[in-house]
N, C-alpha and C positions, 0 to 999 in steps of 0.2 A: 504494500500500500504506500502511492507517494506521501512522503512528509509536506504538511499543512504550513502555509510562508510564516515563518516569525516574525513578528511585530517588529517592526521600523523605531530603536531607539537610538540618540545622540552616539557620537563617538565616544571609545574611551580619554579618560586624562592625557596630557600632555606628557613631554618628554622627561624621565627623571636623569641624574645627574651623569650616567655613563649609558652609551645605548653603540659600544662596539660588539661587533659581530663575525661570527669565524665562516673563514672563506671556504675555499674548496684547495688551493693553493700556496705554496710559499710568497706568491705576488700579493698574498691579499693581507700578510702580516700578521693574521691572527687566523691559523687554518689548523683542522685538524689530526691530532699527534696524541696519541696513547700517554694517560698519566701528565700531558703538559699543565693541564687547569684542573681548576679546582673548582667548586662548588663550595661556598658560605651558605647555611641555611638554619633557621631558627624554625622546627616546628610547630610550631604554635600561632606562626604569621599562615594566614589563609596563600599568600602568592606562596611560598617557601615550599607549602607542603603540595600545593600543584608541580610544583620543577621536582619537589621527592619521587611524588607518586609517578611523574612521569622518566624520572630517571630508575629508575625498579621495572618500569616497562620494559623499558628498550635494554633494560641488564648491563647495565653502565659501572656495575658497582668495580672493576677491576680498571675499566678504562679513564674514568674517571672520579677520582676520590669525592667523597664528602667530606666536611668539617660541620658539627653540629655546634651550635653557638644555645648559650641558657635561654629556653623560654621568656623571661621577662629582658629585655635591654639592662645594662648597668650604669650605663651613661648618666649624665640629667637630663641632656639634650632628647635622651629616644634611643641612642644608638648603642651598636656594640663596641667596647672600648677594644675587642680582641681584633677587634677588625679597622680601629684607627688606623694603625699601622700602612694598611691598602690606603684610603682612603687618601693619607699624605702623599704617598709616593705619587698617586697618581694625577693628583691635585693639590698643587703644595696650596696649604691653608685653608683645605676643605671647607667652607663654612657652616653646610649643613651638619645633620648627624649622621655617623658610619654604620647607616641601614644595612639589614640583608633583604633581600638575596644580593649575593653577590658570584658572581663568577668570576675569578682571576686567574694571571697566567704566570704559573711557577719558575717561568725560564726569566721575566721580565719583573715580577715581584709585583705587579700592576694592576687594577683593574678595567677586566676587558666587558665586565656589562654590569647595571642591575636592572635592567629593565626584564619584563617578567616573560612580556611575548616572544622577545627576541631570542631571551635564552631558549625558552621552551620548542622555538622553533630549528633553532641549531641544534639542541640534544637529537633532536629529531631526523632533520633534514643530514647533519656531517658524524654524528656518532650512533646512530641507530642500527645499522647496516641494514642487509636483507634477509636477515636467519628467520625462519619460518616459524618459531616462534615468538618474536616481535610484530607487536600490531603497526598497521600503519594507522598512526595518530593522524596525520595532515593526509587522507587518502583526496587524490586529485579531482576536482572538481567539486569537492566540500567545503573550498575555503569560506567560504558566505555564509555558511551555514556553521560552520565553527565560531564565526567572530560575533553572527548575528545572538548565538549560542552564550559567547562572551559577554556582551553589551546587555542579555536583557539577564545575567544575574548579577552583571556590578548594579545596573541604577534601575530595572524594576525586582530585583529582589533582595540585593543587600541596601541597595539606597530606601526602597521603601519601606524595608523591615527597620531601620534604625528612625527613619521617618514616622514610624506608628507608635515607636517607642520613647521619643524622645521627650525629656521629661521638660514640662515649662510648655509644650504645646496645647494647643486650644485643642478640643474634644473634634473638631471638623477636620482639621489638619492634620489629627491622627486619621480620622475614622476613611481620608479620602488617600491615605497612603496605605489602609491595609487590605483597602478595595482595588487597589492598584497590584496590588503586592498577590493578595487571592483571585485575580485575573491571568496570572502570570501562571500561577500557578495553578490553573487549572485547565489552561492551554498547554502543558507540559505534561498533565496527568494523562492525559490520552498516550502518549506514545509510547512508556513502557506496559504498556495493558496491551500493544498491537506488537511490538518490536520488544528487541533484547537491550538495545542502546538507546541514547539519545537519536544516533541519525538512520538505524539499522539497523543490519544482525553484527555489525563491526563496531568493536570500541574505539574511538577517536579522544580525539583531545577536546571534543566536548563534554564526552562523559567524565573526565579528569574535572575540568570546569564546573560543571552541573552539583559533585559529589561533593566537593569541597562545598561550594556554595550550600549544601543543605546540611551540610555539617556545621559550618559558621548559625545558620537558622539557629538548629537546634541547641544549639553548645551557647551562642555569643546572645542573638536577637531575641531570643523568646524570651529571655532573663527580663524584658523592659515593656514586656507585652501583656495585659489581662490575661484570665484562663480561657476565657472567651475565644479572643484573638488564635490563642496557639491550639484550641479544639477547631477551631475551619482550619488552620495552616494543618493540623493531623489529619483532618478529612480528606486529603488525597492518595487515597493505599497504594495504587500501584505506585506513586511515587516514590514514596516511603520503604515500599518492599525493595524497590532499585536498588535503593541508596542502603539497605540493609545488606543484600544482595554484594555490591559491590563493596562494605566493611569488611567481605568473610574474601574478599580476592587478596593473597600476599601483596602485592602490590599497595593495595589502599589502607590495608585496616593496621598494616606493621608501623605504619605512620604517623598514627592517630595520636596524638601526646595528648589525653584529656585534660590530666592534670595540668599540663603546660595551657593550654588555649585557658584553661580556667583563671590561671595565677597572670598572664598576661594580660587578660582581659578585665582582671577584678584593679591590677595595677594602675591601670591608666582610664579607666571609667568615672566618669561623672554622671553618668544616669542614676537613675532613680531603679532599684530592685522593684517590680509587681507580679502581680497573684501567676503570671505563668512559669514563674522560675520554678515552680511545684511541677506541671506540666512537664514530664518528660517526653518527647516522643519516640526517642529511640534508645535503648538501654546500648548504644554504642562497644560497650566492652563484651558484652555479652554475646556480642555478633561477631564480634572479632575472635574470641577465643573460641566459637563455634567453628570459624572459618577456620582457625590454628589446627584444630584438634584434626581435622579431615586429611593434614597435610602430611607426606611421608616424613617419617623418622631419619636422622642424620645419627651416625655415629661419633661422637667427639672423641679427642686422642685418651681421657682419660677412662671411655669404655661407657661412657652414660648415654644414652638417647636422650637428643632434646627435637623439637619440630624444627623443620628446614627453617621456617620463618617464627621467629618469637616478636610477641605483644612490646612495642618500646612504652610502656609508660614509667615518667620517672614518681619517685615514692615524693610526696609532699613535702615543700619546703627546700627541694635539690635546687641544683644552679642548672 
């Protein structure tokens, strides 16, 4: 069955502070090389854990490292102090804060991006290769439908969940952004009831997109929403069954730092707590460690089995 046009939203945001991109060759400066860059990522930032999940796709973990940074910043400014370091080298006198994500390149000491699409589309397009078990994320002729994918969960579902939420608003101003917000979301509930994915029987880097974004719902937004509000956002099953569905894929659920998205988001919140932070709608771990247990056994050297993929949550109050 063809997919139904998505709704026509604004562009994303403007350019943030590094937006290099790896070529195909040595002419282009920054091309790709086994082990040359690195990966900065704070799981508990919504961009960070889209470049995770889709770097565990394409089985990156050998060719290109990760560095996990703590959950909350350390900085005062927002940013990671471990990651000043880049941020001088490659702009003496940085003046913003030393965000992740960050991609760097180990030969140069430098930062070669942190913008989210770009990196996500190089993991993709120069280290993904063609092994038959990697999805094709950006399959050709999707692109439209991956970005339109993009656009309506930054500003009609994260922007208008934090819009329904937001404390000091007049009762219209909420009521006309969670009708915004339940529209979206109910043009989206049709397609895994017909389909396996957001665009098909293939995962893309929409689905990567989509899961985070109902993860953030559930974890960040619903915390500033009546009980109300968050019983219509659970009133879309197949939704919700997706987004269960894909917590129990290695891929997405080894990712999930609750604890972290919780101490990150309690950190730097100015909202007001309401009656939906009771409201859970997805017991999030419980699906994960569903999805663990199904997994084959790995032998470790000192004779124990543990699952190929273990649960990352850190224990409360770690860095």
């Amino acid at each position: 069955m063809p997919a139904a046009p998505l709704p026509t939203v604004p562009s994303l945001p403007s350019a943030p502070s590094f937006r290099g991109r790896i070529g195909c060759d040595a002419r282009s400066g920054h091309y790709a090389v086994p082990r040359r860059y690195r990966l900065h990522l704070s799981l508990s930032c919504p961009h960070c854990l889209r470049i995770a999940i889709t770097h565990s796709l394409l089985g990156l973990e050998e060719t290109l490292p990760l560095a996990l940074l703590p959950s909350v910043p350390d900085s005062p400014d927002g940013g990671h102090s471990a990651l000043r370091p880049l941020y001088e080298a490659s702009s003496h006198r940085h003046p913003g804060p030393a965000a992740a994500p960050v991609l760097s390149d180990d030969w140069t000491g430098r930062i070669v991006s942190t913008h989210t699409p770009g990196i996500l589309r190089d993991l993709a397009r120069h280290f993904g290769g063609d092994g038959a078990d990697r999805p094709n994320l950006h399959p050709q002729g999707a692109e439209e439908e991956i970005e339109a994918v993009g656009r309506l969960c930054e500003y009609r579902v994260n922007e208008a969940a934090q819009d329904a939420g937001q404390a000091g608003a007049d009762a219209t101003t909420r009521q006309t952004a969670l009708g915004s917000l339940l529209r979206v979301l109910n043009s989206l509930e049709w397609r895994p009831a017909q389909q396996e994915f957001v665009l098909g029987d293939e995962l893309t880097a929409a689905d990567v997109q989509l899961w985070v974004t109902l993860v953030q719902l559930d974890t960040v937004h619903r915390l500033h929403l009546d009980a109300a509000a968050v019983h219509h956002i659970a009133g879309h099953p197949h939704l919700w069954a997706y987004a269960r569905r894909l917590a129990a894929h290695p891929a997405f659920g080894t990712h999930l730092d609750l604890d972290g998205i919780a101490r990150r988001h309690h950190a730097h919140c100015q909202g007001l707590e309401a009656a939906g932070a009771a409201v859970q709608i997805l017991d999030w771990s419980v699906h994960i460690m569903d999805g663990a247990a199904d997994l084959p056994a790995q032998r470790c050297p000192d004779g124990f089995m543990e699952p190929q993929h273990a649960l990352h949550l850190r224990p409360s109050g770690s860095a």
